[in-house]
N, CA, C and O of each residue as an XYZ file, in Angstrom:
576
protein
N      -5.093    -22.622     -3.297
C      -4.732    -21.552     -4.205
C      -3.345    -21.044     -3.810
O      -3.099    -20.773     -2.634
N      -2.632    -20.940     -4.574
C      -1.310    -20.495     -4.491
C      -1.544    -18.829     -3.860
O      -2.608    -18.239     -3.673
N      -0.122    -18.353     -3.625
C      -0.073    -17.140     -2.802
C       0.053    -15.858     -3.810
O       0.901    -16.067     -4.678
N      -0.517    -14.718     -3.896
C      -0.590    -14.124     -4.540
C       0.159    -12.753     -4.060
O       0.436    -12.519     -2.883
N       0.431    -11.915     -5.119
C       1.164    -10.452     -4.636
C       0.242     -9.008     -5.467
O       0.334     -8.536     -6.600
N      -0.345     -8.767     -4.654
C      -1.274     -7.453     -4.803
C      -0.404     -6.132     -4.663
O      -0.121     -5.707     -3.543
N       0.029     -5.469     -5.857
C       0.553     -4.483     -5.627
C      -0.129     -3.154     -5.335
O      -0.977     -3.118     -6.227
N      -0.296     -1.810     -4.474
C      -1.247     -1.319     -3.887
C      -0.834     -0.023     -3.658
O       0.205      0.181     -3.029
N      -1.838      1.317     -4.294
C      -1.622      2.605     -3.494
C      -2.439      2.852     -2.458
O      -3.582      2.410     -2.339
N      -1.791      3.648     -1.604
C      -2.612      4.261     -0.273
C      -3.031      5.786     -0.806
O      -2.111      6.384     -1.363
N      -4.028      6.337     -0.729
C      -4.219      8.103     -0.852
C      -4.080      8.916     -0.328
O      -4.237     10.097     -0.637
N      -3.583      8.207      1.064
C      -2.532      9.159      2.193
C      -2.212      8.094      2.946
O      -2.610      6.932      2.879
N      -1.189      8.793      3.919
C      -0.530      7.861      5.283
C      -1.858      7.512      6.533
O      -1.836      6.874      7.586
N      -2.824      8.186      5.893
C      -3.754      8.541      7.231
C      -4.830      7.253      6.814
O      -5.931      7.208      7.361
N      -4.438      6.253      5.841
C      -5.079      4.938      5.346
C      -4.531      4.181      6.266
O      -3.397      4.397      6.694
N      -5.517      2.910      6.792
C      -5.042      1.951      7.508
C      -4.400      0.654      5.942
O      -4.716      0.780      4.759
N      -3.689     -0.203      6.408
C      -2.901     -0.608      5.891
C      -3.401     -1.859      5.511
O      -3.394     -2.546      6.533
N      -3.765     -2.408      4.714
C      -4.909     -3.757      4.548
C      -3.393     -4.767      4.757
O      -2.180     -4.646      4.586
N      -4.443     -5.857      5.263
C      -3.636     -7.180      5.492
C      -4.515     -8.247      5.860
O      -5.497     -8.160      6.598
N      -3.938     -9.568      5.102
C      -4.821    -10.747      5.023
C      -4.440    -11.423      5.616
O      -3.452    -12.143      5.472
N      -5.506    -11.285      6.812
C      -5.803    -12.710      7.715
C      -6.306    -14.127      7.480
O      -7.508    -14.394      7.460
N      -5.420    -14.949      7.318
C      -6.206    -16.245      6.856
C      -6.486    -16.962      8.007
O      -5.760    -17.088      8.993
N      -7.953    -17.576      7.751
C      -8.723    -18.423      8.854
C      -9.721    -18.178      9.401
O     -10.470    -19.010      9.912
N      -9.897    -16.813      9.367
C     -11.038    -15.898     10.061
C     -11.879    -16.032      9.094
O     -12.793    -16.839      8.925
N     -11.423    -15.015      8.356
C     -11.892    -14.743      6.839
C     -11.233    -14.583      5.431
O     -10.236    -13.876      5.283
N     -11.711    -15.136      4.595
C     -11.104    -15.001      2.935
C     -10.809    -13.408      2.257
O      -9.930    -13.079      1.460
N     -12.081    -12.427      3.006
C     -12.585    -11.484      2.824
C     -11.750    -10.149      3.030
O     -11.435    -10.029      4.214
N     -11.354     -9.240      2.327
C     -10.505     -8.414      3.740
C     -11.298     -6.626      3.275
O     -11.560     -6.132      2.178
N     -11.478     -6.043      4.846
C     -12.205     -5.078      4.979
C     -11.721     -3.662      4.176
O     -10.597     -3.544      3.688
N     -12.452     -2.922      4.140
C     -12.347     -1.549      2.983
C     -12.896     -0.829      4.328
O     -13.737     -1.151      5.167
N     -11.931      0.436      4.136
C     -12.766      1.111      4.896
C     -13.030      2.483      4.029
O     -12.639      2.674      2.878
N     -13.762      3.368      4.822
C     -14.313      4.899      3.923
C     -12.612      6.008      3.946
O     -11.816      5.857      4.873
N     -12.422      6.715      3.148
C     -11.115      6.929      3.257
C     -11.495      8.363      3.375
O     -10.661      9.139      2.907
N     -12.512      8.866      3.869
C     -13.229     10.473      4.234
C     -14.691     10.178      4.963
O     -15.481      9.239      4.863
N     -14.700     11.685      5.919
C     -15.728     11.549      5.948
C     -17.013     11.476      5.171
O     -16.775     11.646      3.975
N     -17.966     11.333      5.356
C     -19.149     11.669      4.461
C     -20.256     11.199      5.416
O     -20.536     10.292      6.199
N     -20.908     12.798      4.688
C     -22.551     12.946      5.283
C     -23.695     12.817      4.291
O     -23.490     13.602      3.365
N     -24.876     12.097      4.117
C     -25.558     11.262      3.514
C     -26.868     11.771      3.983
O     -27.256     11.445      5.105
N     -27.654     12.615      3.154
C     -29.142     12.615      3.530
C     -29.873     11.256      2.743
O     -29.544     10.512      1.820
N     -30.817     11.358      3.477
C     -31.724      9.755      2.687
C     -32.154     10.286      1.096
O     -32.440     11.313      0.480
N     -32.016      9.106      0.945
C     -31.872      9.261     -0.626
C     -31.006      9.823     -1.395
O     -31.393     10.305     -2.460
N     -29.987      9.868     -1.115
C     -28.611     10.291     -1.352
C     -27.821      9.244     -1.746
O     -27.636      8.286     -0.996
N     -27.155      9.342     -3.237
C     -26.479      8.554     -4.035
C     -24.841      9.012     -3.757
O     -24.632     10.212     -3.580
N     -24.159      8.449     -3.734
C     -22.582      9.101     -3.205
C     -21.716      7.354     -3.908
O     -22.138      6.199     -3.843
N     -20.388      7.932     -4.535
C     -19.574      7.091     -4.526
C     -18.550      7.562     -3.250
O     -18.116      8.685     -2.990
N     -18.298      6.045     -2.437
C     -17.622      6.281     -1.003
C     -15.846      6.190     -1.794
O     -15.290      5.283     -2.413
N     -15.547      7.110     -1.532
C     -13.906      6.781     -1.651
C     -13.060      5.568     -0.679
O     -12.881      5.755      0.524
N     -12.723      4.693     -1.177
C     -12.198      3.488     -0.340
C     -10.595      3.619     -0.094
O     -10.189      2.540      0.337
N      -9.765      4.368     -0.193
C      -8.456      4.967      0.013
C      -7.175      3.845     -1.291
O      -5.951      3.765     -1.188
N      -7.904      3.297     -2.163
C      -6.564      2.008     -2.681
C      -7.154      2.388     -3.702
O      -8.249      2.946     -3.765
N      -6.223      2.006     -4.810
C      -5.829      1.790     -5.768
C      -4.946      0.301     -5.667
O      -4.067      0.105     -4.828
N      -5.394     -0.733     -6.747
C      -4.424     -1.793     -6.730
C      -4.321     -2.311     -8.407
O      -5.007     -1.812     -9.299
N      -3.464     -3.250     -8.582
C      -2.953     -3.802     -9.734
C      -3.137     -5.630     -8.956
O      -2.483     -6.374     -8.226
N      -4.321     -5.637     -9.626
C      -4.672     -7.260     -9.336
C      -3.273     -8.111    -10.146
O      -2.646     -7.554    -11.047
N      -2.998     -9.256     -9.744
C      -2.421    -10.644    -10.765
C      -3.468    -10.418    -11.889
O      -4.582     -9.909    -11.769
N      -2.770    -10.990    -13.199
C      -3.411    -11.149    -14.435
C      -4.013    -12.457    -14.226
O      -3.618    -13.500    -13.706
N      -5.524    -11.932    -15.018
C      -6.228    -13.378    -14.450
C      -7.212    -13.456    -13.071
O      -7.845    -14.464    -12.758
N      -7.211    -12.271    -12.367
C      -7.786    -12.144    -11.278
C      -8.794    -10.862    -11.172
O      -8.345     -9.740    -11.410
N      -9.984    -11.020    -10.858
C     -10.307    -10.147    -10.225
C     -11.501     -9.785     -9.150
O     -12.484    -10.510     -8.995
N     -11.280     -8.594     -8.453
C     -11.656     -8.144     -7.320
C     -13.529     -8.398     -7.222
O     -14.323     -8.425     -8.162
N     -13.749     -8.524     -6.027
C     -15.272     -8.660     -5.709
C     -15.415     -7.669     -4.501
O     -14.756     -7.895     -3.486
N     -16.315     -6.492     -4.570
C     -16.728     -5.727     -3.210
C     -18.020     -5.660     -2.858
O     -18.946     -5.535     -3.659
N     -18.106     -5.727     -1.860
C     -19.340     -6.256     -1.188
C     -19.519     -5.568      0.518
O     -18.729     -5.721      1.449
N     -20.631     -4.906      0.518
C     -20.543     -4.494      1.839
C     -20.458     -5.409      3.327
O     -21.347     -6.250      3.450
N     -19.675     -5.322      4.203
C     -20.038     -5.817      5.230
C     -20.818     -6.191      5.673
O     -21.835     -5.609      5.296
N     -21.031     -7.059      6.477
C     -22.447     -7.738      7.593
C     -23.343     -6.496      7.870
O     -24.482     -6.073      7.669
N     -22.234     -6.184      8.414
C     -22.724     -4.859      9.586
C     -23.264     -3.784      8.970
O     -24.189     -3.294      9.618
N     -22.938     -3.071      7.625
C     -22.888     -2.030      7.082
C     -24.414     -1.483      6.969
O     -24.572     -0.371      7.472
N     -25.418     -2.008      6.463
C     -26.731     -1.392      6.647
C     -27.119     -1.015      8.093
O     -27.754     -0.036      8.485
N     -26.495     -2.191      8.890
C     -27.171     -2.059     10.460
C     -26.803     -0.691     11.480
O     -27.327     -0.121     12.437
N     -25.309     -0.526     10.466
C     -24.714      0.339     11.213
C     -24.674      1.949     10.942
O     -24.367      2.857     11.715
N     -25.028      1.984      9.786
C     -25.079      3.490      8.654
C     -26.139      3.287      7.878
O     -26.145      4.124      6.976
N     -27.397      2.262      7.796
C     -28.296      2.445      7.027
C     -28.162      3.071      4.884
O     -28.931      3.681      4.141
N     -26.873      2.504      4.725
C     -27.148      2.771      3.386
C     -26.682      1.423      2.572
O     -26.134      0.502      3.178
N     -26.916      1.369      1.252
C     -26.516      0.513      0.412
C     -25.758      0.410     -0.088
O     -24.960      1.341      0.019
N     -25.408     -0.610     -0.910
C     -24.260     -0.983     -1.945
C     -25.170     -0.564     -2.950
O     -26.251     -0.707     -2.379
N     -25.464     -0.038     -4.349
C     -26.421     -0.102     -5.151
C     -26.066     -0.904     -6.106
O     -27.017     -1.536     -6.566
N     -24.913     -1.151     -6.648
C     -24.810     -2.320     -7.192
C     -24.700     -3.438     -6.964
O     -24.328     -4.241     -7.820
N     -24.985     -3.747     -5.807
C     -25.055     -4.998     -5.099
C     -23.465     -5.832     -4.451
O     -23.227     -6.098     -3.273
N     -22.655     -6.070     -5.544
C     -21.592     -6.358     -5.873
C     -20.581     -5.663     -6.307
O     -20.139     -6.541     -7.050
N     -19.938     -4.892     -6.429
C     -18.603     -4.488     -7.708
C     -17.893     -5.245     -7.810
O     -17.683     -5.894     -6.785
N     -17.173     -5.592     -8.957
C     -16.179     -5.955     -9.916
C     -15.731     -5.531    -10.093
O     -16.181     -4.604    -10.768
N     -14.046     -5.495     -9.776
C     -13.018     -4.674    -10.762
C     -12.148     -5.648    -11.071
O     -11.916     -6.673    -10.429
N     -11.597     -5.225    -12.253
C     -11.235     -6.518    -13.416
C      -9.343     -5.891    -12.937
O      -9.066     -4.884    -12.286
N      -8.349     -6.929    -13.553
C      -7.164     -6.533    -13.279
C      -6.386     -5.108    -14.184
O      -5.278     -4.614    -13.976
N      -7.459     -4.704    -15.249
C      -7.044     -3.759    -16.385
C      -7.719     -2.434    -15.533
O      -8.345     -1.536    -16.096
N      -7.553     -2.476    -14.590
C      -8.382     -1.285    -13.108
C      -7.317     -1.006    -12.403
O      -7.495     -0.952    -11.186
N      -6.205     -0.802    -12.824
C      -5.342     -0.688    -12.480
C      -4.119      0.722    -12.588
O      -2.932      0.676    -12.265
N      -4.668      1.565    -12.987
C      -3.753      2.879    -12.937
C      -4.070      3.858    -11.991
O      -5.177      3.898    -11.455
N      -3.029      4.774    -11.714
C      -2.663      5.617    -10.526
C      -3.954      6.104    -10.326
O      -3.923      6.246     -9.104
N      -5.245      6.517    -10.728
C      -5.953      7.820    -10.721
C      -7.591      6.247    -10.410
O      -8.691      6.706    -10.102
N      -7.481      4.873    -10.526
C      -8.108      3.935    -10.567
C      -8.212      3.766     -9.276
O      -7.646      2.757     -8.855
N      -8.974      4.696     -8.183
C      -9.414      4.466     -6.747
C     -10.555      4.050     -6.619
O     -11.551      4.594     -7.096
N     -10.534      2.907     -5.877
C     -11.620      1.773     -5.706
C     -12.742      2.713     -5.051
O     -12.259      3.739     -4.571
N     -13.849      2.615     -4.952
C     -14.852      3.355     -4.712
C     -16.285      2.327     -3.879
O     -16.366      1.202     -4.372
N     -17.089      2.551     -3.006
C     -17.837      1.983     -2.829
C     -19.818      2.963     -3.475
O     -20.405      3.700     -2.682
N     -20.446      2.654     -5.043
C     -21.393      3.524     -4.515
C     -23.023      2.729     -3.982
O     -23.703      1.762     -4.326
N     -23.089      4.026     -2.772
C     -24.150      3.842     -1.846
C     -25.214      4.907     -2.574
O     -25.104      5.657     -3.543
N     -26.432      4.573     -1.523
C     -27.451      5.183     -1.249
C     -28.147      4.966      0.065
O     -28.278      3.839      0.544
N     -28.705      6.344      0.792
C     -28.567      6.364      1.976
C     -30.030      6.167      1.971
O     -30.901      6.653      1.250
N     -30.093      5.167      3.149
C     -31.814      4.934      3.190
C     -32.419      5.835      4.737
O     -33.586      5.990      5.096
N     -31.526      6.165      5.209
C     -31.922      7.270      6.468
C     -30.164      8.508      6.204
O     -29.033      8.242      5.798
N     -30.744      9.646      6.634
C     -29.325     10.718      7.066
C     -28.665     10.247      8.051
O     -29.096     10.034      9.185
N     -27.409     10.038      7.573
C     -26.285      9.258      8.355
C     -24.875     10.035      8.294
O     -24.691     11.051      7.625
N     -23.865      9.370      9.133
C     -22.662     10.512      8.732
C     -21.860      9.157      8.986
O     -22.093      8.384      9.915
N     -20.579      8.946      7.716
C     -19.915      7.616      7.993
C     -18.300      8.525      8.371
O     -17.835      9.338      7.572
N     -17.754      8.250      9.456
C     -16.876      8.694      9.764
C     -15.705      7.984      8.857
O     -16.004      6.957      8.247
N     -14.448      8.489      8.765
C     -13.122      8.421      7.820
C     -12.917      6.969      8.796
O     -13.328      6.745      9.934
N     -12.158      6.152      7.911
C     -11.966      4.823      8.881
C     -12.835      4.142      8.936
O     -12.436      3.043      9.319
N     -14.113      4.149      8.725
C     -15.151      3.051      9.446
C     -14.751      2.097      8.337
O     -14.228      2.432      7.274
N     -15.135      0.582      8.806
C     -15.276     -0.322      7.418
C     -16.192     -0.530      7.037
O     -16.787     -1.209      7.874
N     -16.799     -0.359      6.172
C     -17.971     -0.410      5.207
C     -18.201     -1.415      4.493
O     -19.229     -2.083      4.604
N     -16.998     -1.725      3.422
C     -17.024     -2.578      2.582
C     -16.033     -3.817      2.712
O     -15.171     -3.688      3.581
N     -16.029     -4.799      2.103
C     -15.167     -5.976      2.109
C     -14.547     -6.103      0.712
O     -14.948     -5.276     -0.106
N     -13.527     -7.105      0.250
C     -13.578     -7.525     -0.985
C     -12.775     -8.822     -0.784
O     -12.474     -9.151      0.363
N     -12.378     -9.648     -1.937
C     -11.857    -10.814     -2.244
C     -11.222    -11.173     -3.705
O     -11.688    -10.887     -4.808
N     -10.350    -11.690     -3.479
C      -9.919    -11.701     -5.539
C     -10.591    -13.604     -5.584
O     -10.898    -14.494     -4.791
N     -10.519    -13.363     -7.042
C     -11.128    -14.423     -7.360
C     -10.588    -14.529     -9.309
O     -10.609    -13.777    -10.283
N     -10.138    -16.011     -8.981
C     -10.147    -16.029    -10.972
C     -10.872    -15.869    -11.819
O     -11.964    -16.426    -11.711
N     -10.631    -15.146    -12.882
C     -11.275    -14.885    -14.102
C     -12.262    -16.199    -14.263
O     -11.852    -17.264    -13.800
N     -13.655    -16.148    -14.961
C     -14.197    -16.557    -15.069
C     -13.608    -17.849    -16.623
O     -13.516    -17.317    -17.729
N     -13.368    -18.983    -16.546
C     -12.591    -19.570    -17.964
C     -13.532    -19.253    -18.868
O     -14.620    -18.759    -18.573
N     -13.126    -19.544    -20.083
C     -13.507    -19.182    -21.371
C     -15.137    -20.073    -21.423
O     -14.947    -21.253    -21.129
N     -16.076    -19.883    -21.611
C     -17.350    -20.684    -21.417
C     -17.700    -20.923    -23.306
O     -17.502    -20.061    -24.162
N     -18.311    -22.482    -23.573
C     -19.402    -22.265    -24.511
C     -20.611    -22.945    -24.622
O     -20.629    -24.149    -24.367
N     -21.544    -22.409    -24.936
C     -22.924    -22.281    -24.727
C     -23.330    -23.141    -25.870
O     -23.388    -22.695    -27.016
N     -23.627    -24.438    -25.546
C     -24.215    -25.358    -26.612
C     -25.880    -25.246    -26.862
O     -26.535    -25.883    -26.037
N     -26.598    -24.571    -27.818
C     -28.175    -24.871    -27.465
C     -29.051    -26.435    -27.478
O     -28.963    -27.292    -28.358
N     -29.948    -26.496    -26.151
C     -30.613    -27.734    -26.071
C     -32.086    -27.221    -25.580
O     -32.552    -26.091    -25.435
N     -32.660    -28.625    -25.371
C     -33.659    -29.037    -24.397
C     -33.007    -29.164    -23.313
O     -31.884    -29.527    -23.665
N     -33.036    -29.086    -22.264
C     -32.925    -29.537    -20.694
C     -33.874    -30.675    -20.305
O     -35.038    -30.424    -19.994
N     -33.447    -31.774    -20.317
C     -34.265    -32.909    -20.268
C     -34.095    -33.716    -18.351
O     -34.101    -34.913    -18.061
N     -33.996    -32.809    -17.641
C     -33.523    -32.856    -16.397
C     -34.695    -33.243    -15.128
O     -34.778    -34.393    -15.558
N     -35.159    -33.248    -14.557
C     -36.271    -32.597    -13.111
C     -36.168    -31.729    -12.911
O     -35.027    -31.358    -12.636
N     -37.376    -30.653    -12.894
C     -37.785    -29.246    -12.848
C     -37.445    -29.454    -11.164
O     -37.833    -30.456    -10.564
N     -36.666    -28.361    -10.505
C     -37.258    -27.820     -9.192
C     -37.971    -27.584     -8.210
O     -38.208    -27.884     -7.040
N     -38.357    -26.676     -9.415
C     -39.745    -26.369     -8.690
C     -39.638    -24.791     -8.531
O     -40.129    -24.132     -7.614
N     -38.874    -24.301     -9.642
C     -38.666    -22.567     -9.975
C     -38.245    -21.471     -9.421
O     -37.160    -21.581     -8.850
N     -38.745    -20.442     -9.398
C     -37.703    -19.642     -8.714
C     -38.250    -19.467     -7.664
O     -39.459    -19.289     -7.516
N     -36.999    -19.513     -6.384
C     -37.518    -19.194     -4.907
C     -38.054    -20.506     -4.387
O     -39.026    -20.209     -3.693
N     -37.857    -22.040     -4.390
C     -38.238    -23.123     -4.532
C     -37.885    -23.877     -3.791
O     -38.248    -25.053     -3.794
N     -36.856    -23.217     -2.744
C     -36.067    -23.891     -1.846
C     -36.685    -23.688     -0.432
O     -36.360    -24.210      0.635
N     -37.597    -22.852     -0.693
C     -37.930    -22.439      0.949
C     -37.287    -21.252      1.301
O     -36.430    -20.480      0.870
N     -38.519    -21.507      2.871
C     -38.105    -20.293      3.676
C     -37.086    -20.023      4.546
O     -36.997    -18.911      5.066
């Protein structure tokens, strides 16, 4: 994949400065850009300190860290986010939202979340058939 240029706001100087390491990982870390305190069962969008203007044609995937349940016990609730390259104006701060499965307190700085760009999905079309293939063996079919 060719080299790309992510143009990017910070929401203060007191943001660490993202930068992509290639080799380690594809992935590069988000961190919480405030504190926040979380009783269980507590829904919160995490402020992630950026704002960016993806390449046209690209967009963002966030995803919590390895570590992130193990370490603060809360969730991603959407599993995934998506932000598309039209996510892109001044007031468009990336956000992580959780839900806290124990009372936790995530200090300013921690990394929480990850993300990755990735190309637009191409134009798809959907021909209707039979599937005349070998069944699997359905969902969950692969083992334990």
């Amino acid at each position: 994949m060719a080299e790309q240029t992510i143009q990017i706001q910070y929401l203060d100087d007191s943001i660490k400065r993202l930068e992509y390491i290639g080799g380690k990982s594809d992935w590069i870390d988000l961190a919480a850009a405030e504190t926040v305190t979380l009783k269980k069962g507590e829904f919160r969008l995490i402020h992630l300190g950026v704002a960016m203007k993806l390449p046209q044609g690209y967009e963002a995937h966030i995803a919590p860290r390895s570590s992130t349940f193990k370490n603060w016990k809360i969730l991603q609730v959407n599993s995934v986010g998506v932000v598309d390259c039209s996510y892109c104006g001044k007031e468009d701060w990336w956000r992580m939202p959780v839900l806290a499965t124990e009372d936790v307190t995530i200090e300013k700085g921690s990394r929480i979340a990850q993300f990755r760009i990735m190309e637009n999905q191409p134009k798809l079309n959907f021909v209707e058939t039979v599937l005349e293939d070998k069944n699997r063996g359905g969902f969950g079919s692969t083992g334990i």
